[in-house]
C-alpha positions as CSV (number, residue, x, y, z in Angstrom):
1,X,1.1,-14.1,-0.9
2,X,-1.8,-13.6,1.4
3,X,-5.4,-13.1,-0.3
4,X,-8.0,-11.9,1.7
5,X,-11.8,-10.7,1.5
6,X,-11.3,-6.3,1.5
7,X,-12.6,-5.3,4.7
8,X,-15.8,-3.0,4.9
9,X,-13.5,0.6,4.5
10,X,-12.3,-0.3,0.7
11,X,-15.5,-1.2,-0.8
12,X,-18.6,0.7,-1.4
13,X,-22.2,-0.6,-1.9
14,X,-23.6,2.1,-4.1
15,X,-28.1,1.1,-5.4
16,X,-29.1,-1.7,-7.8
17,X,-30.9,-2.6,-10.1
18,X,-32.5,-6.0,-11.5
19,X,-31.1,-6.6,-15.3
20,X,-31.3,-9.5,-17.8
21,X,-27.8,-10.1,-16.5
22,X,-29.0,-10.8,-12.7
23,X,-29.3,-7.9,-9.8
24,X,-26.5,-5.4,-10.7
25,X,-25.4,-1.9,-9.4
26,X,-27.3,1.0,-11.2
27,X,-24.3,2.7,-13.3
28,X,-23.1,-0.9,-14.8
29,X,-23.6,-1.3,-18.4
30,X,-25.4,-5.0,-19.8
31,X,-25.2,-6.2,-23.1
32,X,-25.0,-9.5,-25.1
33,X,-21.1,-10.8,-25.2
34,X,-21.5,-10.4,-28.8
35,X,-21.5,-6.9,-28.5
36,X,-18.3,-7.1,-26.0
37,X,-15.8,-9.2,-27.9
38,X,-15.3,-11.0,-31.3
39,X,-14.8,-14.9,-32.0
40,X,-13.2,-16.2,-34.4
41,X,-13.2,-19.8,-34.8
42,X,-10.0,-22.3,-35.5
43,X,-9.4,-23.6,-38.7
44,X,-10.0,-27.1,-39.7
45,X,-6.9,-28.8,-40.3
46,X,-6.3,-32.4,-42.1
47,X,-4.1,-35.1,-40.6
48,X,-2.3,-34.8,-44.6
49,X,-1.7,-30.9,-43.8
50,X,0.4,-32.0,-40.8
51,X,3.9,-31.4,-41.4
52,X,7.2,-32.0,-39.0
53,X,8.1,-27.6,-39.3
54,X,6.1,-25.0,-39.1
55,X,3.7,-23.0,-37.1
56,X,2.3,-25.3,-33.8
57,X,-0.9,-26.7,-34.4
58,X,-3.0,-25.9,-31.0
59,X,-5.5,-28.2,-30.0
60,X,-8.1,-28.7,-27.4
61,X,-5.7,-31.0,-26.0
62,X,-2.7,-28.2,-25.8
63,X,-4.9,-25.8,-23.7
64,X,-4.3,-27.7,-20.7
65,X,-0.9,-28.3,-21.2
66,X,0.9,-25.8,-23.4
67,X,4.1,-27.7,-23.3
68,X,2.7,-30.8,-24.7
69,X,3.4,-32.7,-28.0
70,X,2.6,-30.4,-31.0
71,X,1.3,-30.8,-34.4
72,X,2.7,-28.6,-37.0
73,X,1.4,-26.5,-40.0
74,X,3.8,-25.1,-42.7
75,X,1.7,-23.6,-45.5
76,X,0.5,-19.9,-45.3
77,X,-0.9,-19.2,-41.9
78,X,-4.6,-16.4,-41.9
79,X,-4.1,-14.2,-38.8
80,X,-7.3,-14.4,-37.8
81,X,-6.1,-18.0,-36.8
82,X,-2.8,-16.7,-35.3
83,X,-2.7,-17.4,-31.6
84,X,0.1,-15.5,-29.1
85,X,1.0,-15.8,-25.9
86,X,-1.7,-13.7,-23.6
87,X,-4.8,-14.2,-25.9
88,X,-7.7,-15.2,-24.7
89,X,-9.2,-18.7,-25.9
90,X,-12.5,-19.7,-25.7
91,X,-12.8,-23.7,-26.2
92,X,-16.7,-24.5,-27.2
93,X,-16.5,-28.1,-27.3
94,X,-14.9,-30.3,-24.6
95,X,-15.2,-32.0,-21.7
96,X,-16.5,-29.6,-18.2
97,X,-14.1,-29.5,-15.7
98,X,-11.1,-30.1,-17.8
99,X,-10.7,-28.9,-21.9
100,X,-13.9,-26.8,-21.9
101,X,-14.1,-22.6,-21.6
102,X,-11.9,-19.8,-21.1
103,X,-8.1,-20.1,-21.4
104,X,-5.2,-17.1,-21.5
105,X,-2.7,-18.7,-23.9
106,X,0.5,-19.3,-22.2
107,X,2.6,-21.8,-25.1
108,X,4.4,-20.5,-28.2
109,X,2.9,-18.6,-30.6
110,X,0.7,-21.3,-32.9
111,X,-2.2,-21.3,-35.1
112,X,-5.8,-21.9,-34.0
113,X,-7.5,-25.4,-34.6
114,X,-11.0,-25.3,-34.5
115,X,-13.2,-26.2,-31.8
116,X,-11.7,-23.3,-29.9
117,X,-12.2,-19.7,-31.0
118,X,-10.1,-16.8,-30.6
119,X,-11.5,-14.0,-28.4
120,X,-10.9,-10.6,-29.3
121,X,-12.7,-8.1,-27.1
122,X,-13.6,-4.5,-28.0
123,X,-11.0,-2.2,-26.2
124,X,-13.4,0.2,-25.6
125,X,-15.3,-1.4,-23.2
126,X,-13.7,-4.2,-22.1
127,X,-10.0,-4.8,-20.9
128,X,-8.6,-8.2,-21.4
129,X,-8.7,-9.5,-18.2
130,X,-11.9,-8.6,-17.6
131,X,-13.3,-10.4,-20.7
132,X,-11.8,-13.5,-19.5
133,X,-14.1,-13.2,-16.1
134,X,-17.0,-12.9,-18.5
135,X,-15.9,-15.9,-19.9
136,X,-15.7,-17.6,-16.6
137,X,-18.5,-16.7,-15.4
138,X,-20.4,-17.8,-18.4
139,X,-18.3,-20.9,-19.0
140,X,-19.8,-21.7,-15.2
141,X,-23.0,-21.2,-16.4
142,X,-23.7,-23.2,-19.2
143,X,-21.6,-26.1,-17.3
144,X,-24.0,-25.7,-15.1
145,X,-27.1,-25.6,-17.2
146,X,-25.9,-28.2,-19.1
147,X,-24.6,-30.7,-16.7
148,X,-24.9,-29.8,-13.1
149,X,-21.4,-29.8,-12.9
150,X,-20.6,-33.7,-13.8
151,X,-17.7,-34.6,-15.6
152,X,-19.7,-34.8,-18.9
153,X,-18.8,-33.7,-22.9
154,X,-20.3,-30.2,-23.6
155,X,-20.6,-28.3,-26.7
156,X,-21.8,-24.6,-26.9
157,X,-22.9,-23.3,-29.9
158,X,-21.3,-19.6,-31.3
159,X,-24.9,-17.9,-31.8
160,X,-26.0,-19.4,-27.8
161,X,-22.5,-17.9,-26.6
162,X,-23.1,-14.6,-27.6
163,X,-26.5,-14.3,-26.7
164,X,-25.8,-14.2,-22.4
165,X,-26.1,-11.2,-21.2
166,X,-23.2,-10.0,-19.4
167,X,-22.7,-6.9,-17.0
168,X,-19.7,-4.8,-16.8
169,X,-18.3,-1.3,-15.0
170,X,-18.3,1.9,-16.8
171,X,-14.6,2.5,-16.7
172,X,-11.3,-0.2,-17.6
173,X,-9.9,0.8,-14.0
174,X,-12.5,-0.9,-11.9
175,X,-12.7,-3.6,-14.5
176,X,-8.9,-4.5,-14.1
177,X,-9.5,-3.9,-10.4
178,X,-11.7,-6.8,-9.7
179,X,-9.7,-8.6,-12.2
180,X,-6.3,-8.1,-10.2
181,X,-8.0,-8.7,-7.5
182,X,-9.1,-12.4,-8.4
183,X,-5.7,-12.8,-10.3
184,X,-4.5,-12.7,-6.9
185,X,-6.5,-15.2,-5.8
186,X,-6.1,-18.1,-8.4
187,X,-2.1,-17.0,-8.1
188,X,-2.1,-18.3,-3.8
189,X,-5.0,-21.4,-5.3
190,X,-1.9,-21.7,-8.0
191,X,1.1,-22.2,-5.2
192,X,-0.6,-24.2,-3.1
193,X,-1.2,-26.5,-5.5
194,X,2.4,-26.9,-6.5
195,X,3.3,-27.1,-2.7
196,X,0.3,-30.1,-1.8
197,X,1.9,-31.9,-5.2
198,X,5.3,-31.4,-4.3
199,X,5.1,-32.8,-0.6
200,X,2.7,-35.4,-1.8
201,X,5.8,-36.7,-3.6
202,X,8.5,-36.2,-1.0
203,X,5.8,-38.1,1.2
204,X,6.0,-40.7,-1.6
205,X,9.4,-40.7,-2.3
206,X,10.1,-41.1,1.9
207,X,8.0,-44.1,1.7
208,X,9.8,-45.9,-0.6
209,X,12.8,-45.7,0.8
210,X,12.3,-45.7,4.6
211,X,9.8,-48.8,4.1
212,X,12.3,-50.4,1.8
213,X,15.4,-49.6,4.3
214,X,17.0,-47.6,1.3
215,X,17.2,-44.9,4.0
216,X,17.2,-45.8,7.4
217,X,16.7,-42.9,10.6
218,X,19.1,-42.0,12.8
219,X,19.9,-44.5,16.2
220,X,18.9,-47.2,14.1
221,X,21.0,-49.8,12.9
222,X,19.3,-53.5,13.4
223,X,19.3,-55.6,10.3
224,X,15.9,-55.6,9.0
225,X,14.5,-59.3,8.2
226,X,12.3,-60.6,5.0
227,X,9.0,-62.1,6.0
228,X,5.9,-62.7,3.3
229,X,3.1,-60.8,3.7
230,X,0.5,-63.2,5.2
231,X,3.4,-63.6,8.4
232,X,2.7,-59.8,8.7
233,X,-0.5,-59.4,8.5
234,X,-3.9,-61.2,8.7
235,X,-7.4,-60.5,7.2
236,X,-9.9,-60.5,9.8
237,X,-12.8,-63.2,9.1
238,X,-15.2,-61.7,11.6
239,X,-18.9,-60.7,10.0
240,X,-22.1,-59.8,11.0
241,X,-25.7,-58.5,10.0
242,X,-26.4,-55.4,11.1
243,X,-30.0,-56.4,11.2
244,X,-29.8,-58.7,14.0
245,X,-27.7,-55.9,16.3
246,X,-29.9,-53.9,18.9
247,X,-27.7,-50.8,17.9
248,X,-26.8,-50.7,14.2
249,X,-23.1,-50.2,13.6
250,X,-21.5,-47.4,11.8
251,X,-21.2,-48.9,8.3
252,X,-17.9,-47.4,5.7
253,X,-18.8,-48.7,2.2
254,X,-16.1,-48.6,-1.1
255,X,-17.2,-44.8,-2.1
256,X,-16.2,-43.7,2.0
257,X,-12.3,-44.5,0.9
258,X,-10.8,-42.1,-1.0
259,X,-8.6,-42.9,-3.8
260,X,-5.0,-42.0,-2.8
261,X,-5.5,-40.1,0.7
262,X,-6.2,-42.9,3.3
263,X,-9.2,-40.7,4.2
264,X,-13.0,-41.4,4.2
265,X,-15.2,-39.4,2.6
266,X,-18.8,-38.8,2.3
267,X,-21.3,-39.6,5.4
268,X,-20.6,-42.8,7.2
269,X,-24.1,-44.5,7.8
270,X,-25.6,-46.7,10.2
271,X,-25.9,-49.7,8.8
272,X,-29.6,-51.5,9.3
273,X,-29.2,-53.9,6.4
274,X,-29.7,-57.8,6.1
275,X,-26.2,-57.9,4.2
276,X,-23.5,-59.1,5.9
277,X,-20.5,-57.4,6.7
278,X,-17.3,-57.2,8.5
279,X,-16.7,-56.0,11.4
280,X,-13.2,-53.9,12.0
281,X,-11.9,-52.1,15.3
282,X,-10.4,-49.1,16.3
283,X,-6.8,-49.2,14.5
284,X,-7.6,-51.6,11.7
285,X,-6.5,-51.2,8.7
286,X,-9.3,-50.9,5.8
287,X,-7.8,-51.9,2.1
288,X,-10.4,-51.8,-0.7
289,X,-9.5,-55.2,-2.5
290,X,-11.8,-54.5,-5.6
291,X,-9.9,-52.4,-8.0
292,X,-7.0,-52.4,-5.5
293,X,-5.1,-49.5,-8.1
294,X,-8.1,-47.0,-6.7
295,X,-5.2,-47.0,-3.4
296,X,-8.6,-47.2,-1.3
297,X,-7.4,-47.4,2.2
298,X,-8.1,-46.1,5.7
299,X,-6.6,-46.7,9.2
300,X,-9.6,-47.2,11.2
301,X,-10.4,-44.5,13.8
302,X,-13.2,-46.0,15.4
303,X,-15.1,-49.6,15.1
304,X,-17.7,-50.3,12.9
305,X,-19.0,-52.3,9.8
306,X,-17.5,-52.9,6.3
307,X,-18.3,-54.4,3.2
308,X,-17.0,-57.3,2.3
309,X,-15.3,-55.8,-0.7
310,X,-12.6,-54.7,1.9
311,X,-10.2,-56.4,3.7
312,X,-10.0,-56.0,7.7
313,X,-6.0,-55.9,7.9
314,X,-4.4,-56.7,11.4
315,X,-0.6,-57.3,11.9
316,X,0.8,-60.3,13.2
317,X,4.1,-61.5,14.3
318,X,7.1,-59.5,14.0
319,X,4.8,-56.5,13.2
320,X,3.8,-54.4,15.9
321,X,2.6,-51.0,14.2
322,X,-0.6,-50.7,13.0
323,X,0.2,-47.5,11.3
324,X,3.4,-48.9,9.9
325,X,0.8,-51.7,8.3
326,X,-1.5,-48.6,7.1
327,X,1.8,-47.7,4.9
328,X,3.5,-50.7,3.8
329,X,-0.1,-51.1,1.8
330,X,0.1,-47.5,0.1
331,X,3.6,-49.1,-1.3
332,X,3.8,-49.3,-4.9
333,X,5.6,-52.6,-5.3
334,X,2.2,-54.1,-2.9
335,X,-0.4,-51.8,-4.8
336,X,1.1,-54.0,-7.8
337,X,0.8,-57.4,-6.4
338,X,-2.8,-56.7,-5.0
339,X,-4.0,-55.9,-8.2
340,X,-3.3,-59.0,-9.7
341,X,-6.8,-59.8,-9.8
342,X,-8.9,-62.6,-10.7
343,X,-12.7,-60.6,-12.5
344,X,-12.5,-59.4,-15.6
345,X,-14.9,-57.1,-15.3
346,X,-14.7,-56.6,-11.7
347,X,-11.2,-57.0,-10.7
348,X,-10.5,-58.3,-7.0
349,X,-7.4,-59.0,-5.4
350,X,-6.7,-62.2,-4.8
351,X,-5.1,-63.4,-0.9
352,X,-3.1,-66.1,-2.3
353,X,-0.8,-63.9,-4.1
354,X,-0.7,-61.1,-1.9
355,X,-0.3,-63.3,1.3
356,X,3.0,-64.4,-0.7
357,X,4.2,-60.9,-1.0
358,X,7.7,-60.4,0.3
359,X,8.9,-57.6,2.5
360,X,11.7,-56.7,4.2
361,X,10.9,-54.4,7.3
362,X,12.4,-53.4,10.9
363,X,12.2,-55.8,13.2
364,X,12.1,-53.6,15.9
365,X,9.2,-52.2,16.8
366,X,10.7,-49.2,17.9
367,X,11.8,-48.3,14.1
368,X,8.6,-49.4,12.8
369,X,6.5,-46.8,15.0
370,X,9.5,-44.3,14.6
371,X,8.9,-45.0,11.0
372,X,5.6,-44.6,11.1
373,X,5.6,-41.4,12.8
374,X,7.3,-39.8,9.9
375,X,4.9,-40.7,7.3
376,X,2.5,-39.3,9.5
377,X,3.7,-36.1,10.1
378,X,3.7,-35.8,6.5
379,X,0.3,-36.6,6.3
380,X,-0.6,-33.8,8.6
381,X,1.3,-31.4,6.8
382,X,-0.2,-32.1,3.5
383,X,-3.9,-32.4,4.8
384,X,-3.2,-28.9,6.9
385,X,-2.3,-27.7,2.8
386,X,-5.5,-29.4,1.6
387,X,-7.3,-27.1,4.4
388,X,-5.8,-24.2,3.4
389,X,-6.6,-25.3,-1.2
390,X,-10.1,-25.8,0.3
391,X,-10.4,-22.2,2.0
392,X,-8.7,-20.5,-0.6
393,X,-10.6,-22.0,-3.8
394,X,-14.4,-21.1,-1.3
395,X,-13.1,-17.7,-0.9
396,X,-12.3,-17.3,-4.4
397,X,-15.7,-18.2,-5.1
398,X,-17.1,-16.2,-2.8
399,X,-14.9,-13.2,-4.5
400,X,-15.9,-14.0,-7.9
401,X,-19.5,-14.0,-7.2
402,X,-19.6,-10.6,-5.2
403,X,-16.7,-8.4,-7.4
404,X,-18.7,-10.1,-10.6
405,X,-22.0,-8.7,-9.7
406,X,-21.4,-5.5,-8.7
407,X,-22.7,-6.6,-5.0
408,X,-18.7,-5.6,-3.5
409,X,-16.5,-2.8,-5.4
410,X,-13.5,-2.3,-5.4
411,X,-12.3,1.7,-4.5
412,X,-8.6,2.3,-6.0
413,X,-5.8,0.6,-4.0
414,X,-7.9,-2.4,-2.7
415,X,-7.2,-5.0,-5.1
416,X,-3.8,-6.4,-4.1
């Protein structure tokens, strides 16, 4: 499915005006979402009311996941509180980013718990899809009035919600226009998503069983030999103040690795500070040894500074591959033994155990870098995905804002 910005020929641009909605086009109609839609709120159930049969309970916690563990209700059931599947849900207390705003109910047919209303717009100006843009659109403003976007507990009372001012078309057809049209776009956000997790675990899967020799590549049939960690690999002791350089190094810092991806993040600074650091080179690997279940890691693609929170990895003996080091470290069986961790509070690994790590691997060199190269490939497939998630979620965005506000319409035809 291919989603793309319409081109100049399908839309028109007709005057505007500015409204307490924001700058909209001259024939849209504004008015308070309380004039737009109903809300009914969930009822208040108690944990003695919970019963094995029955109607689903649904929670906050269901929205997310509709095919998660329900709670039941058996006695008689109001239908203002009865929820089916394709009605829209508004949840006015949760957490931004995740159990808070708009929903389209997708699970069994249930009863409403409350902290989420029911949404019931009014036919003859809104259609349903529409309403649930609203709904976006003003879920995405109060997250950010309230929050500026952190990951933070929100709670939105009824009288504030219906108070935003919200413009529309005049007609249902250019309404569910703009709504197909950004239907269209979450659906290729929605498979791409499913593609970048699926290959992230068929990158996983791979790894554990060509670093394990579960599964070995073709031409290859050397008996692989057990070594313990510290025999293939070393930490690199090497430190230095930045200070006391003429030129200060490029510094990486904890918060550069990202958790999971082997891929730094954020600006990489030059460092000027008294602190010392370590120093790694072109092809080292970088393992974050505090919290070492964060999987903060990085193969090192140029030289620089460190903190001393992570470890300068180098291979030794009968390991040749610096990239095959860079994965036997994102293995889950290490990951485990590196985070047996002396800190309570701040939990580090500790080299004694993970220098007595044992691991069987090729000892060819050939099979390491031809093992190597797979895992990579994979890598570049799933970060060409990520591109491709990244573009799709800013042009979304950038649809939303424009079909939302009147600035781009839609003529008939121009949606899909």
């Amino acid at each position: 499915m291919e989603v793309r910005e319409p081109s100049a020929k399908y839309l028109s641009r007709p005057s505007r005006v500015l409204t307490s909605a924001g700058e909209l086009p001259a024939d849209w109609i504004v008015q308070p979402l309380g004039e737009l839609m109903r809300l009914l709120n969930g009822r208040a159930f108690r944990p003695d009311e919970w019963s094995d049969t029955g109607a689903p309970i649904i929670r906050i916690q269901n929205l997310n996941d509709p095919d998660s563990d329900f709670n039941f209700f058996s006695g008689v059931v109001d239908e203002r509180n009865v929820v089916r599947p394709g009605d829209l849900l508004f949840a006015w207390s949760g957490t931004t980013g995740s159990s808070f705003g708009a929903r389209v109910w997708t699970g069994p047919e249930g009863v409403l718990n409350q902290h989420i209303f029911k949404v019931l717009p009014d036919p003859r100006k809104l259609s349903s899809a529409f309403a649930y843009r609203l709904l976006l659109k003003a879920q995405y403003s109060i997250e950010r009035q309230a929050h500026g976007f952190k990951a933070s507990f929100v709670h939105v009372k009824k009288s504030d919600l219906v108070s935003v001012s919200a413009g529309y078309p005049p007609t249902l057809e250019e309404q569910d226009r703009i709504a197909e049209a950004l239907e269209n776009a979450d659906a290729l956000i929605d498979s791409l998503e499913q593609l970048l997790t699926k290959k992230r675990q068929i990158k996983q899967g791979a790894m554990q069983e060509l670093l394990t020799g579960k599964r070995r590549l073709p031409g290859y049939e050397t008996p692989w030999i057990r070594r313990p960690f510290s025999e293939v690999a070393c930490v690199s002791r090497e430190r230095v103040n930045p200070s006391a350089l003429n030129t200060p190094p490029l510094c990486v810092e904890l918060e550069h690795l990202q958790p999971g991806t082997g891929r730094l993040v954020g600006d990489v600074f030059e460092s000027q500070q008294a602190a010392t650091k370590s120093v790694f080179r072109q092809g080292d690997v970088l393992f974050g040894k505090l919290r070492a279940y964060l999987r903060k890691y990085w193969l090192a693609e140029f030289e620089g500074v460190c903190s001393t929170e992570i470890w300068v990895l180098r291979p030794r003996g009968e390991l040749a591959s610096n990239a095959y080091l860079f994965y036997t470290i994102q293995r889950d069986d290490f990951i485990d033994v590196a985070s047996n961790a002396y800190g309570t509070h701040m939990p580090r690994s500790d080299w004694k155990i993970v220098s007595e790590f044992s691991l069987s691997l090729p000892g060819d060199g050939m099979e390491q870098a031809a093992i190597a190269q797979v895992l990579s490939d994979m890598d570049t497939e799933i970060s060409t995905i990520e591109s491709r998630l990244t573009k799709a979620r800013a042009l979304k965005q950038a649809m939303a804002q424009a079909l939302l506000t009147g600035r781009i319409r839609l003529v008939p035809g121009s949606a899909a």
